[in-house]
C-alpha positions, 0 to 999 in steps of 0.5 A, a space after each residue: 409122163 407115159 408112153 402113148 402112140 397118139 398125142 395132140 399138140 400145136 404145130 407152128 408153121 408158115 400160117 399162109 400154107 394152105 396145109 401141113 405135112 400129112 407124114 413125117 418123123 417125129 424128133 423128140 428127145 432121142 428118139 426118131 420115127 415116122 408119124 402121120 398127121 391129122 390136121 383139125 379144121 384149119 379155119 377154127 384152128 389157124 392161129 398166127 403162130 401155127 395149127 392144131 393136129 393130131 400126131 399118131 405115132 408107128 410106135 410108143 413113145 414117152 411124152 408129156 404136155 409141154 414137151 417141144 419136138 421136131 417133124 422132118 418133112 419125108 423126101 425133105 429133111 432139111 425142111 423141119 416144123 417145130 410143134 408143142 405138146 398139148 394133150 399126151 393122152 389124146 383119143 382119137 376123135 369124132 367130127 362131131 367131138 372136134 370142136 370140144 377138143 380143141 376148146 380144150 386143147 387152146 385152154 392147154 397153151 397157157 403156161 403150167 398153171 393154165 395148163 393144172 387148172 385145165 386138166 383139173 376141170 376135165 377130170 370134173 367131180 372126182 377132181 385129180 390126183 399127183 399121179 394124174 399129173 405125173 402123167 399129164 406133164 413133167 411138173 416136179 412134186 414141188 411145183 405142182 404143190 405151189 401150183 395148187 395152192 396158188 390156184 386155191 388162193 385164187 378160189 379156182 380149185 379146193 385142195 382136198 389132200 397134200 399126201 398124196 395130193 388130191 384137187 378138184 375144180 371150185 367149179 366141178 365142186 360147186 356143180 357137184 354140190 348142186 347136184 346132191 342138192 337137187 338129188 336130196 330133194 328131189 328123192 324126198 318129193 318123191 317119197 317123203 315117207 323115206 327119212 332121209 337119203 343114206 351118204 353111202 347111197 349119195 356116194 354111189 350115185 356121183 360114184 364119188 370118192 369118201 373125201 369128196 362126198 364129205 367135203 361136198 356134204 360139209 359145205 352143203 350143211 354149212 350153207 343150210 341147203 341140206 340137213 345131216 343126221 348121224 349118216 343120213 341126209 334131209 333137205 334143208 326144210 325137213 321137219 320131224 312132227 310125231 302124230 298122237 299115237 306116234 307120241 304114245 310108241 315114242 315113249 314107251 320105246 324110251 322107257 324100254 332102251 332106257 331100262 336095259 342100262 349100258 346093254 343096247 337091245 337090237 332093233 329086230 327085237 324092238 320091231 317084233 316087240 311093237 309091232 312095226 315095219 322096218 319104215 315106221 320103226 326108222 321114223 320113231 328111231 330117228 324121232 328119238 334121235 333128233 330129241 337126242 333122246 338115244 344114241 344109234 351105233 354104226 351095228 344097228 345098235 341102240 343106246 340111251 342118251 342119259 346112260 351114254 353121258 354117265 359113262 362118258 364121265 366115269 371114263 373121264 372120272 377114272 383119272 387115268 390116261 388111258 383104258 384097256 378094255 378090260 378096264 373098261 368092261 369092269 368099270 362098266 360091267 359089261 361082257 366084251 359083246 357090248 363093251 368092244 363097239 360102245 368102245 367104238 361108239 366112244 371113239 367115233 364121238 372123240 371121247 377116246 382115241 385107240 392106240 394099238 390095244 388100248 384106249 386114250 382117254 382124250 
């Protein structure tokens, strides 16, 4: 729960009055203080059981969905409407803005599953957390943990984290997936030169939080709607084809990284020695990438496939069960430059594990 001075909620009074209270005073827990009421539209709202209003409060109080207070009339107290709290974070809305909320708010009256899933729906893509429902709601940790999962049994959310807890919508989540579907696509139609959309680029254009933009990505490749290569994105019927002249640079590149060893040469060196724009030196890079000719580090940083696979198995052939990387720098022979990231490298492709100072050969 949070303090709030505003807060919509569902009114259960004599359905036959043409209208309610416009003030009152507010009974909820201990607390007592004046209110003013805005009723919305009575013939969409009327309900057998009472109507939909808007409370503002003279001062904050601390509220949250499901609670049941009291309003004493003014110049009646023995007169008292009881009411059910629906949205503790209620904004103030426009005419125009009504009839969306009270969508809303009717889909709040079931019970607390209703109620999660609800919330879940309105916070759309990027899905809510515990502490957004803390807020909402006085649901314990535990029920809203058994909650979640029987909403995920039932297909209507996708639990991306238990600690701290983290759902979206199945529903939010399909329409997310659509949406960088359509994305992809339409960025390739529009400049199929460009090879490939960057994740990171695909994260800031939903504004999407890293889970999120992985699970949505993971599904998408295993349904076959997009292609993912290292750290970029392709539609689904992308294809690589290497021009004649495109074949003659590919294998003299090979050669090159292939003969500086362990050593990775940078790509700055690369394009100033063939002549090639940042675009076309991608193009080739990716070309090799796909033959799984060479290895691209997260730094920019290339390696040869050949040498990455004999050093996979020294480190497995060196019989210990864990590397320092003094060790490895002698078992390979390089200076900490380029041992620290190939180290990395080696991490990211769950051949070592770091554990403080040192490697676990995994």
């Amino acid at each position: 729960m949070k303090e709030t001075q505003c807060f919509d909620a569902l009114l259960q009074f004599d359905s036959s009055a043409s209208t309610g209270p416009s003030q009152a005073w507010l009974k909820l827990r201990e607390i007592r203080v004046p209110v003013s009421l805005h009723y919305y539209p009575l013939e969409e709202t009327r309900r057998s059981e009472g109507a939909y209003v808007q409370i503002s409060c003279s001062q904050p109080v601390e509220t949250g969905w499901g609670d049941v207070f009291a309003l004493e009339i003014q110049n009646d107290p023995v007169s008292q409407i009881n009411g059910t709290v629906l949205d503790p974070a209620a904004q103030k809305v426009t005419r125009s803005k009504e009839k969306k909320q009270l969508e809303y708010l009717a889909a709040l009256t079931g019970d607390a599953k209703e109620m999660f899933y609800t919330l879940a729906l309105k916070k759309g893509i990027n899905g809510i957390t515990a502490n957004d429902v803390a807020e909402f709601s006085t649901l314990p940790e535990k029920d809203r943990i058994e909650i979640a999962q029987s909403l995920e049994e039932e297909g209507r959310i996708k639990i991306l984290a238990f600690s701290p807890l983290l759902i979206v919508a199945q529903q939010s989540f399909e329409f997310l997936c659509d949406r960088i579907q359509d994305f992809v696509e339409s960025s390739h139609l529009e400049k199929p030169e460009i090879l490939g959309i960057l994740e990171e680029k695909i994260k800031e254009r939903f504004q999407l939080q890293t889970k999120m933009m992985v699970l949505a990505l993971k599904y998408l490749e295993k349904e076959k709607k997009i292609i993912r290569r290292q750290d970029r994105v392709f539609p689904s019927d992308f294809k690589l084809i290497a021009s004649p002249q495109e074949e003659e640079l590919l294998s003299e590149l090979e050669a090159l990284i292939l003969k500086g060893e362990f050593h990775r040469i940078p790509q700055d060196e690369l394009k100033i020695r063939f002549h090639l724009s940042e675009l076309r030196m991608e193009r080739l890079l990716a070309l090799l990438t796909e033959r799984q000719k060479i290895v691209q580090g997260s730094d920019g940083f290339l390696l040869h496939s050949k040498w990455l696979e004999e050093l996979i198995l020294k480190v497995k052939e060196t019989g210990k069960d864990e590397l320092s990387v003094a060790d490895f720098k002698e078992l390979t022979g390089l200076s900490r430059k380029y041992a620290i990231p190939l180290l990395e490298l080696l991490d990211q492709m769950g051949v070592t594990l770091r554990q403080g100072n040192v490697r676990k050969i995994l």
